[in-house]
N, CA, C and O atoms as a DFTB+ gen file, in Angstrom:
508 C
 N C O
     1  1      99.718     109.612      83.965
     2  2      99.333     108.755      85.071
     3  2      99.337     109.581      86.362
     4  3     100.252     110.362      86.622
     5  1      98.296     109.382      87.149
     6  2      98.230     110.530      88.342
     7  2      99.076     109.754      89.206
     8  3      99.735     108.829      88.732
     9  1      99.142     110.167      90.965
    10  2      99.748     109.882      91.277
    11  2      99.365     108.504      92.545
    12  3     100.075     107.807      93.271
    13  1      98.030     108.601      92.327
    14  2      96.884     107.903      93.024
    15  2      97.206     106.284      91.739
    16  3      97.291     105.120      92.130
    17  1      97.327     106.775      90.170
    18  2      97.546     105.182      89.525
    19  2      98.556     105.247      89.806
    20  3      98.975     104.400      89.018
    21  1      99.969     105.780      90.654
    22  2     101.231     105.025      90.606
    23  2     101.104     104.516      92.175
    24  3     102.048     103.728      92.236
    25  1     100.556     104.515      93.321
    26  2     100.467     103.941      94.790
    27  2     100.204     102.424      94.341
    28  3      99.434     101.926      93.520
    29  1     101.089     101.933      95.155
    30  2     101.177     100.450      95.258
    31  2      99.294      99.924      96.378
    32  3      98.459      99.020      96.361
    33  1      99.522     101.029      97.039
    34  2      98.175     100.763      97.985
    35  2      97.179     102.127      98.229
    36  3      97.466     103.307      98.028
    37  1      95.895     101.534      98.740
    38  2      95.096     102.414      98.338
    39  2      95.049     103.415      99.788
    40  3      95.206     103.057     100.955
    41  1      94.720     105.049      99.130
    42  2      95.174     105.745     100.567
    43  2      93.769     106.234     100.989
    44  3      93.055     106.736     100.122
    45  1      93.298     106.117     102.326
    46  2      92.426     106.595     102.729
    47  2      92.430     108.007     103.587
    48  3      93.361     108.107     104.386
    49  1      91.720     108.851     103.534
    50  2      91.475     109.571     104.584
    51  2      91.473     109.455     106.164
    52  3      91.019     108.559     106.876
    53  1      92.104     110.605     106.486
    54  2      91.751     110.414     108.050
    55  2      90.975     111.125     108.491
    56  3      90.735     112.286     108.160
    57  1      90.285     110.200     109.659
    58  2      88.833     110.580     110.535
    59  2      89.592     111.506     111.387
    60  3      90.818     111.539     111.502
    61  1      88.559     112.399     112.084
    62  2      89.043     113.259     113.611
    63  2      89.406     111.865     114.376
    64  3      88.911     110.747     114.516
    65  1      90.327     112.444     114.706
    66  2      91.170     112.005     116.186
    67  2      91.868     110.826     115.454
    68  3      91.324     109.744     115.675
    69  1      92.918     110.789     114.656
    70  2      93.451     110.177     113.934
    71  2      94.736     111.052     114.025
    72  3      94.724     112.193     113.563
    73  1      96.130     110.393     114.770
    74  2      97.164     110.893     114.915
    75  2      98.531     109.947     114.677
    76  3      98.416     108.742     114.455
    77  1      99.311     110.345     114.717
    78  2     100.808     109.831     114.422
    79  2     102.026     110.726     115.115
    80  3     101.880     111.931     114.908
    81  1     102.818     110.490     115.643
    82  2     104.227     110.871     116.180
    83  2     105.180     110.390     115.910
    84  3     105.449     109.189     115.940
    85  1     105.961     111.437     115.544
    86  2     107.437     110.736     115.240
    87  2     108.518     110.339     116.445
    88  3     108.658     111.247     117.265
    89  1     109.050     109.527     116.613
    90  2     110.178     109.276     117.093
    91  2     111.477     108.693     117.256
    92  3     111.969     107.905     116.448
    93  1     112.168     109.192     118.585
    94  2     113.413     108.945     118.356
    95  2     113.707     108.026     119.146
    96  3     113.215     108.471     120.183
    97  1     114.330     106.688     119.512
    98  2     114.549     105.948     120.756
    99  2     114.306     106.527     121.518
   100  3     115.113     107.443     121.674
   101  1     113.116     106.499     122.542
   102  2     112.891     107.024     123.490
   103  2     112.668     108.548     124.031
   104  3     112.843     109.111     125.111
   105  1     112.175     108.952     122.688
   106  2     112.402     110.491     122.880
   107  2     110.940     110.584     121.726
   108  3     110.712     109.712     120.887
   109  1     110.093     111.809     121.926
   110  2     108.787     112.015     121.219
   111  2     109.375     113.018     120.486
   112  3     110.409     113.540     120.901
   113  1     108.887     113.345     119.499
   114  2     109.383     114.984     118.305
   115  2     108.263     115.470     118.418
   116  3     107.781     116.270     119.220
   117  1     107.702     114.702     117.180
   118  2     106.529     115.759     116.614
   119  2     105.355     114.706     116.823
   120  3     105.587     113.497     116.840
   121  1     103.691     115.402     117.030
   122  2     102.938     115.006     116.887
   123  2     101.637     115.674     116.082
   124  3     101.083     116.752     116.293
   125  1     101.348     114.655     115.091
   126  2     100.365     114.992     114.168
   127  2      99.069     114.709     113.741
   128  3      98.871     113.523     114.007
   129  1      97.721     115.382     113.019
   130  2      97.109     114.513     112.331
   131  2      97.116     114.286     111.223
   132  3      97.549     114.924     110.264
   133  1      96.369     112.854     111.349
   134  2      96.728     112.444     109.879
   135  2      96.335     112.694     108.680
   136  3      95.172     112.520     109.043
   137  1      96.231     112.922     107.668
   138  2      95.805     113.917     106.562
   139  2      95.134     112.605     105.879
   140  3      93.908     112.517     105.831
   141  1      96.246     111.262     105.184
   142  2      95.793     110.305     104.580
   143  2      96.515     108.832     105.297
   144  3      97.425     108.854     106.127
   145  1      96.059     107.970     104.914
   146  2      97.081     106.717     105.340
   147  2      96.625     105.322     105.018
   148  3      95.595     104.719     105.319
   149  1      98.010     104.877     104.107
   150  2      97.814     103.339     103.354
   151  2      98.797     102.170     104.303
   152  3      99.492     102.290     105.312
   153  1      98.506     101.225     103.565
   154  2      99.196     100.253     103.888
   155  2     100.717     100.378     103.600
   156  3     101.533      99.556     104.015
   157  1     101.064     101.562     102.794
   158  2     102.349     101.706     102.652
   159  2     103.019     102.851     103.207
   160  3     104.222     102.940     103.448
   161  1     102.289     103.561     103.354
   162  2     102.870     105.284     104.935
   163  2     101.335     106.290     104.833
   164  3     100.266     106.039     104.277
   165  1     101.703     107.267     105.479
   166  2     101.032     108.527     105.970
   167  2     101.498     109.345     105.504
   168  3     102.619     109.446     105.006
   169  1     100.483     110.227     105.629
   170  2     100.725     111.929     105.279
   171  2     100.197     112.632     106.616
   172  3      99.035     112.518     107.007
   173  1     101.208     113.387     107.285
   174  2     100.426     114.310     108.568
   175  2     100.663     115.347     108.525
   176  3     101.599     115.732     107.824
   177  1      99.974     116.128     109.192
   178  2     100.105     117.512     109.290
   179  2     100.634     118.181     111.174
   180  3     100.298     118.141     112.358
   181  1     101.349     118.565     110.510
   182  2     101.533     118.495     112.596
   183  2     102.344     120.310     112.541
   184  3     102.834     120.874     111.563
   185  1     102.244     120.698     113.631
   186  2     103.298     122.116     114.078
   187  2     105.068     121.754     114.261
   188  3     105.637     120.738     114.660
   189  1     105.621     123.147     113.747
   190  2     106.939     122.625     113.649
   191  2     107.366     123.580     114.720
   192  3     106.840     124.665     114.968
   193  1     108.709     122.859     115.505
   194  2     108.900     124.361     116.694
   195  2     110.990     123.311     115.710
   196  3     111.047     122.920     114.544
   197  1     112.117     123.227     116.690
   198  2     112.998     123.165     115.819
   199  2     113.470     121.601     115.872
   200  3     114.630     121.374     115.528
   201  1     112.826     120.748     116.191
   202  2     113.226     119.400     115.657
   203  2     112.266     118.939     114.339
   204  3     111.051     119.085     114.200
   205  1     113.044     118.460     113.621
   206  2     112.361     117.946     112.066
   207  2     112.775     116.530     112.455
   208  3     113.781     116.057     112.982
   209  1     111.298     115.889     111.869
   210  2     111.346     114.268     112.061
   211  2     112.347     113.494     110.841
   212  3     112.213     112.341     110.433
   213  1     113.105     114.242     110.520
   214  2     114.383     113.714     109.208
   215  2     115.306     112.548     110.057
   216  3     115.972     111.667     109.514
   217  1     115.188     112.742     111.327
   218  2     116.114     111.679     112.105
   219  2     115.503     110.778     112.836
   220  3     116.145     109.978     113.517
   221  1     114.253     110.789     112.792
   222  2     113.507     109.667     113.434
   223  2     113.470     108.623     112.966
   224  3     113.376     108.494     111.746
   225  1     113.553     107.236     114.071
   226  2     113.453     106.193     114.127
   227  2     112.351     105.126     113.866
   228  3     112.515     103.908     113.940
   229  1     110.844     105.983     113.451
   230  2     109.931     105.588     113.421
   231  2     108.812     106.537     114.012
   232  3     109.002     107.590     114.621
   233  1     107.276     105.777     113.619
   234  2     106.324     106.437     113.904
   235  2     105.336     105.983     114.941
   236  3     105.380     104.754     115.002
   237  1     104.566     106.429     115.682
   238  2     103.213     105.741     116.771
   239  2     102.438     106.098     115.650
   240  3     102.563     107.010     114.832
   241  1     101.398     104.959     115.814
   242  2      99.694     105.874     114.972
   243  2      98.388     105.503     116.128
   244  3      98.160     104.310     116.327
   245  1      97.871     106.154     116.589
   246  2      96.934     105.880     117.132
   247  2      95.384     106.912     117.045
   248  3      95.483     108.133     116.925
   249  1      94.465     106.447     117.099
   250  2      93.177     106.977     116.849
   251  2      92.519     107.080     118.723
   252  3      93.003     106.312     119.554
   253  1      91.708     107.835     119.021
   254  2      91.241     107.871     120.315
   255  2      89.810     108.926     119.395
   256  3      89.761     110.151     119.277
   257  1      89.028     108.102     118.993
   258  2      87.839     109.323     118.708
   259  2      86.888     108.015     118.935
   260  3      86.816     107.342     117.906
   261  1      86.219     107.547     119.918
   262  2      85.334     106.286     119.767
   263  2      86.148     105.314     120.167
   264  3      86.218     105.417     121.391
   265  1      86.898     104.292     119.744
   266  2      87.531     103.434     119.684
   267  2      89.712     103.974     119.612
   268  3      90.467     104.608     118.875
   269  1      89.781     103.146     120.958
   270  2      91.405     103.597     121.050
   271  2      92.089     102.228     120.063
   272  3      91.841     101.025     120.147
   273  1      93.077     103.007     119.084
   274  2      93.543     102.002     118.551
   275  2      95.342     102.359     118.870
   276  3      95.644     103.549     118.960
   277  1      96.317     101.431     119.006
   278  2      97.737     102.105     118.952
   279  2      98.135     101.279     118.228
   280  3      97.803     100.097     118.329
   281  1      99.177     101.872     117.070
   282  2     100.270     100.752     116.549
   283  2     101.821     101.446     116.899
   284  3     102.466     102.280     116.263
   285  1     102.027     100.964     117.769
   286  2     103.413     101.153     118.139
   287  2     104.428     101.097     117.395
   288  3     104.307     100.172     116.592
   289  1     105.779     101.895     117.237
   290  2     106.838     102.405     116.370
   291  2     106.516     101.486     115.076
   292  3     106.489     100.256     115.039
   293  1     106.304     102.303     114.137
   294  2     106.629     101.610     112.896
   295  2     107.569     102.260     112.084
   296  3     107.644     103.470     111.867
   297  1     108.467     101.121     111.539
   298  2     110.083     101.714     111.278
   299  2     109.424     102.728     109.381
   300  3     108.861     102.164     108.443
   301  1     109.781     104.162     109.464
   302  2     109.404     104.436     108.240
   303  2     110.513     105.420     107.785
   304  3     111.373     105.540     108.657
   305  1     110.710     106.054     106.827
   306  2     111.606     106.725     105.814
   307  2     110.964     108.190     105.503
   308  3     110.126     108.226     104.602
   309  1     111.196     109.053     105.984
   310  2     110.524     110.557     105.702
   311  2     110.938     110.570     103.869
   312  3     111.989     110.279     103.299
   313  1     109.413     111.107     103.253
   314  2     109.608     111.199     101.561
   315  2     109.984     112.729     101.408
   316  3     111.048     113.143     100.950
   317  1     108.968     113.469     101.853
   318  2     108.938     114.747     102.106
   319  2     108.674     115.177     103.288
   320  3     108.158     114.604     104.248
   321  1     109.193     116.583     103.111
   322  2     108.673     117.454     104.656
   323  2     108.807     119.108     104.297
   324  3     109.752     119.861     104.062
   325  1     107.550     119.229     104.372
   326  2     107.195     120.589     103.337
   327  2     106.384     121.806     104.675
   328  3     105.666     121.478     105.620
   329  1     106.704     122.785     104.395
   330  2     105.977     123.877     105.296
   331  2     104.470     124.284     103.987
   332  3     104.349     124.384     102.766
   333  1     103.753     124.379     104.994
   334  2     102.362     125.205     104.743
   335  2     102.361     126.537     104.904
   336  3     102.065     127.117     105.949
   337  1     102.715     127.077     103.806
   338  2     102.582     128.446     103.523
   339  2     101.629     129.206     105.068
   340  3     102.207     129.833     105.957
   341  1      99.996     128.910     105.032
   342  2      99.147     129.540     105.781
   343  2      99.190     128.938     107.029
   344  3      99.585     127.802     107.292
   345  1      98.706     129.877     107.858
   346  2      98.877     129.646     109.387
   347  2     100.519     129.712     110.242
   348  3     100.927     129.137     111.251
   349  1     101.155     130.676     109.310
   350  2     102.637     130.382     109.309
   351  2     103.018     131.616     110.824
   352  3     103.196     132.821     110.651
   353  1     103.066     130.922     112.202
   354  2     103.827     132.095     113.048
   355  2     105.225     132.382     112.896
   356  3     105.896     132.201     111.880
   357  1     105.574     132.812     113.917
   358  2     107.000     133.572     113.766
   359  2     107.708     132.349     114.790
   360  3     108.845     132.813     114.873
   361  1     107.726     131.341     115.444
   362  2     108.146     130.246     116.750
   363  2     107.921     128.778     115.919
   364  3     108.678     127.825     115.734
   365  1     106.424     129.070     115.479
   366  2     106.203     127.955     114.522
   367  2     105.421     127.861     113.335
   368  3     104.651     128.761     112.999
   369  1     105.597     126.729     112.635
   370  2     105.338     126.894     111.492
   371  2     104.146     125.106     111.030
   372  3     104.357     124.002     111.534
   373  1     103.520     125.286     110.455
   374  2     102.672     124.408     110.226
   375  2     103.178     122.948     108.749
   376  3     102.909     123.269     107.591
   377  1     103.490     122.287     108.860
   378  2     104.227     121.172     108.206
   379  2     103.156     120.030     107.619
   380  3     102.057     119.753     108.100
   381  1     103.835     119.411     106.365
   382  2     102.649     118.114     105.846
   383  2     104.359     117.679     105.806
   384  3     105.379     118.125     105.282
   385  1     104.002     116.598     106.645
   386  2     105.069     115.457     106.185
   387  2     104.272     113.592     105.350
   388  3     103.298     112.910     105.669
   389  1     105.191     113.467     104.403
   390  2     104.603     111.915     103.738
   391  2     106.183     111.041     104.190
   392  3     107.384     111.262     104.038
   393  1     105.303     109.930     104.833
   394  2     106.637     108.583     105.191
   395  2     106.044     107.294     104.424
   396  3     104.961     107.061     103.889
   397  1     106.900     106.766     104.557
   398  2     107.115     105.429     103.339
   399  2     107.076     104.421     104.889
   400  3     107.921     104.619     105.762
   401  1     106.117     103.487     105.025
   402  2     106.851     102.332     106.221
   403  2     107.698     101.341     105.468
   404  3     107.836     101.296     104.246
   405  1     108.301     100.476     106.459
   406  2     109.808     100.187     106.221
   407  2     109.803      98.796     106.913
   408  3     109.551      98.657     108.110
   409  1     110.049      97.959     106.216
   410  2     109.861      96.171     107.089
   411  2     108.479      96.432     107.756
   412  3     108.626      96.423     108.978
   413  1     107.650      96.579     107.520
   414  2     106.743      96.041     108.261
   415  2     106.665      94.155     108.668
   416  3     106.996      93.275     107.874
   417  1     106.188      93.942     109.966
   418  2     105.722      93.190     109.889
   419  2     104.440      92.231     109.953
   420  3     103.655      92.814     110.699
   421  1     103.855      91.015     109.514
   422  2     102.656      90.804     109.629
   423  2     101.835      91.299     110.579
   424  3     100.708      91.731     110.337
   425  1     102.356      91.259     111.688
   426  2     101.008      92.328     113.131
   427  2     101.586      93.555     112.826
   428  3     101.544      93.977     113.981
   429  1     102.052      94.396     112.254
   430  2     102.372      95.685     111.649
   431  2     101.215      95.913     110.791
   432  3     100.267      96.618     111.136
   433  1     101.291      95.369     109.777
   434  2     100.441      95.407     108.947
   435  2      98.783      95.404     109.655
   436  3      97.869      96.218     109.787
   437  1      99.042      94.002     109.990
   438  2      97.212      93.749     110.368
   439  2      96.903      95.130     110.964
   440  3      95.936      95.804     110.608
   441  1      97.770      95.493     111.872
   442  2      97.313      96.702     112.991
   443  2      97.240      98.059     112.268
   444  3      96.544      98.957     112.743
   445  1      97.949      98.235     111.117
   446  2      97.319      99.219     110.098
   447  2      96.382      98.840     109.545
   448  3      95.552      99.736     109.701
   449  1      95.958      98.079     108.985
   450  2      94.768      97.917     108.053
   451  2      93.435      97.869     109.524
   452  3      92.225      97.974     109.323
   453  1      93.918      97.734     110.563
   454  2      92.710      97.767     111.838
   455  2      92.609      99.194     111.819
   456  3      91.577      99.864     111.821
   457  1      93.547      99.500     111.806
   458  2      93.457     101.180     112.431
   459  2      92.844     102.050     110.973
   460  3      91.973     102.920     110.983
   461  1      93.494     101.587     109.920
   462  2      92.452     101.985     108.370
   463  2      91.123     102.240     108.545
   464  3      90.614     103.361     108.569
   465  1      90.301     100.690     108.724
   466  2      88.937     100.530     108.709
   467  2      88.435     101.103     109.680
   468  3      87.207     101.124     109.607
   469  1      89.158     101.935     111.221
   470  2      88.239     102.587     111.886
   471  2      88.719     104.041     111.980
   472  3      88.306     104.976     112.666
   473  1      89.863     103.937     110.952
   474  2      89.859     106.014     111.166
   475  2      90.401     106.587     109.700
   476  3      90.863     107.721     109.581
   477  1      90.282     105.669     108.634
   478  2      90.167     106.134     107.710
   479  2      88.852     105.948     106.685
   480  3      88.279     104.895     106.965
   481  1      88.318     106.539     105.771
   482  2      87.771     106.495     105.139
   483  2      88.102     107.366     103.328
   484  3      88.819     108.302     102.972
   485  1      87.039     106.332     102.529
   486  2      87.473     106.481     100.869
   487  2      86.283     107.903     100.328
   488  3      85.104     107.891      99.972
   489  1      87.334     109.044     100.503
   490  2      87.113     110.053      99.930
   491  2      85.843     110.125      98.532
   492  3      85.156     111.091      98.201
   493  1      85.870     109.088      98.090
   494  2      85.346     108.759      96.591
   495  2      84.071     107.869      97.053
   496  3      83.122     107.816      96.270
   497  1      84.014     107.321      98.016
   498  2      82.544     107.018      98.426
   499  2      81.518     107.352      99.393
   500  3      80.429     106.878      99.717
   501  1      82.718     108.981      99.973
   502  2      81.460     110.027     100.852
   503  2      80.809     110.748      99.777
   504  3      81.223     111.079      98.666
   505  1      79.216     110.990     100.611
   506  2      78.422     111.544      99.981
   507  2      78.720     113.248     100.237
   508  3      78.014     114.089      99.680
């Protein structure tokens, strides 16, 4: 079974200008783009200098390519947080992190599945 039949939800691609940040009460870490993103978390790719989003409180997602969309902190659970071999400097280092969201709630949700339909798209039905 791959790992696409074990997702509870379906993951789309992210468009340019499709981003996410981690944070801490009141404090920004890291900011990324987004690689993929379901109704159940993200995958981003962002630069690492020495805070790791392992202690964050949640995520922003917002798109600004055409249409500004924001969904403000959504409470999520870091799965992994892996370095990218290439593009690797000596200050920083290039990162794919995957988060799990966490209580969402109903305007949580809606506001992902808004932000889905205008900055993600299904890999399997580009030409």
């Amino acid at each position: 079974m791959s790992d696409q039949d074990k997702r509870k939800y379906k993951r789309f691609k992210g468009k340019e200008g499709a981003f996410a940040a981690f944070i801490r009460p009141d404090e920004f870490i890291n900011l990324g783009q987004i690689i993929d993103i379901s109704l159940g978390g993200l995958c981003i790719r962002y630069l690492s200098t020495k805070q790791e989003p392992k202690g964050c409180s949640g995520i922003k997602i917002f798109g600004s390519n055409g249409r500004f969309i924001h969904v403000d902190k959504v409470q999520c659970k870091v799965i992994y947080d892996e370095e990218i071999p290439e593009g690797t400097w000596e200050q920083l280092s290039t990162r794919r992190c995957g988060v799990k969201f966490e209580n969402l709630t109903v305007r949580d949700k809606s506001m992902i599945q808004d932000f889905i339909d205008h900055y993600g798209y299904d890999e399997a039905l580009k030409n």
